[in-house]
C-alpha positions as CSV (number, residue, x, y, z in Angstrom):
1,X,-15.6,21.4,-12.1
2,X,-12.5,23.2,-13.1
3,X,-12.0,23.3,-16.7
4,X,-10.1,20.2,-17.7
5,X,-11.5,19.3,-20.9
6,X,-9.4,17.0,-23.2
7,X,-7.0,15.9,-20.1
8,X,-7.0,12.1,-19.2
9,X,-6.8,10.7,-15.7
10,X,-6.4,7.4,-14.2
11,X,-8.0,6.5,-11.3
12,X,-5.7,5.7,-8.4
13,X,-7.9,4.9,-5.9
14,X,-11.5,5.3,-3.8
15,X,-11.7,6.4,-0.5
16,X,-15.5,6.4,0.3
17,X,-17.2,8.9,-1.8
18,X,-13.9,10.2,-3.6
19,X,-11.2,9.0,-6.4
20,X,-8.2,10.0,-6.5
21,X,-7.3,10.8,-10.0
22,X,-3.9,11.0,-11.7
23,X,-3.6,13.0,-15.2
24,X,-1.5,10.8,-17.4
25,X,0.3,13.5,-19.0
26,X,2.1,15.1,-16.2
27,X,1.0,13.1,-12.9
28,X,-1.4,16.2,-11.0
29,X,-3.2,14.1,-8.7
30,X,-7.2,15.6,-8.8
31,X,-10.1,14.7,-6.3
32,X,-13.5,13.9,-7.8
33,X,-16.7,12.8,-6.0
34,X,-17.3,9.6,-7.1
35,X,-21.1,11.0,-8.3
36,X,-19.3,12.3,-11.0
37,X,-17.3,9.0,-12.4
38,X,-19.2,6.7,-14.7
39,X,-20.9,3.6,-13.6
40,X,-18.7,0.8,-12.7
41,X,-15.6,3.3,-12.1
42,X,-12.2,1.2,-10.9
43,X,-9.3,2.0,-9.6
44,X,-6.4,2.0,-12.9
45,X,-9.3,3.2,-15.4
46,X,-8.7,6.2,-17.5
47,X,-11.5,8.7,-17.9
48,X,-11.8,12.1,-19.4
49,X,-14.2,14.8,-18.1
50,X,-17.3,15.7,-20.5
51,X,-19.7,18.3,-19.3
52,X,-19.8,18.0,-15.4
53,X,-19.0,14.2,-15.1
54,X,-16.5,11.8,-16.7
55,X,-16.5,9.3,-19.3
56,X,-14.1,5.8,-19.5
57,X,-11.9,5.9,-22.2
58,X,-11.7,2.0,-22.6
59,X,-9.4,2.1,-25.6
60,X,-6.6,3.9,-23.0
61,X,-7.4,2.0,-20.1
62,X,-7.1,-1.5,-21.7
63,X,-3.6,0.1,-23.6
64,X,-2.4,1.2,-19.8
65,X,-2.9,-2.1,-18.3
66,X,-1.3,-4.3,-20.9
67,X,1.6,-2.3,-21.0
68,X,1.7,-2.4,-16.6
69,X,1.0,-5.9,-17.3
70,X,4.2,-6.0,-20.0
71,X,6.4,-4.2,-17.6
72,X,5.7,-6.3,-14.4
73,X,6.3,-9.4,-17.3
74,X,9.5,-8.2,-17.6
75,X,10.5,-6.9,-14.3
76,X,9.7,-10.7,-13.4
77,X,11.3,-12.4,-16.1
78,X,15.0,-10.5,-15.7
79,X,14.9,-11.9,-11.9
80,X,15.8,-15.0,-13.7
């Protein structure tokens, strides 16, 4: 694995035995086997690499989806 050490990435999607991973900070789409996300990996979960495998940042996951769940709120509520 290339070195990418303190970089986060959200996981667009799987497609069979790969994610697609998106680095929050400027949007460089990756490829990782999926033997190398943690258990339980979902698409829209942020993980950082440690060693030769990646960990789930929970705290920045949860934060990501309440604010896509805040923006869809809004983009909703001004169609009224």
């Amino acid at each position: 694995m290339a070195n990418l050490a303190g970089t986060a990435y959200a996981v667009d999607r799987i497609e069979m035995d790969v994610a697609i991973c998106e680095c929050v900070r400027t949007g460089i789409r990756i490829t990782v086997d999926v033997a190398h996300l943690p258990a339980g990996a979902m698409e829209g979960d942020v993980i950082r690499p440690e060693g030769d495998r990646f960990i789930l940042d929970e705290p920045q996951t949860q934060a990501r989806r309440e604010q896509i769940s805040a923006r869809l709120g809004n983009l909703f509520d001004e169609g009224n």
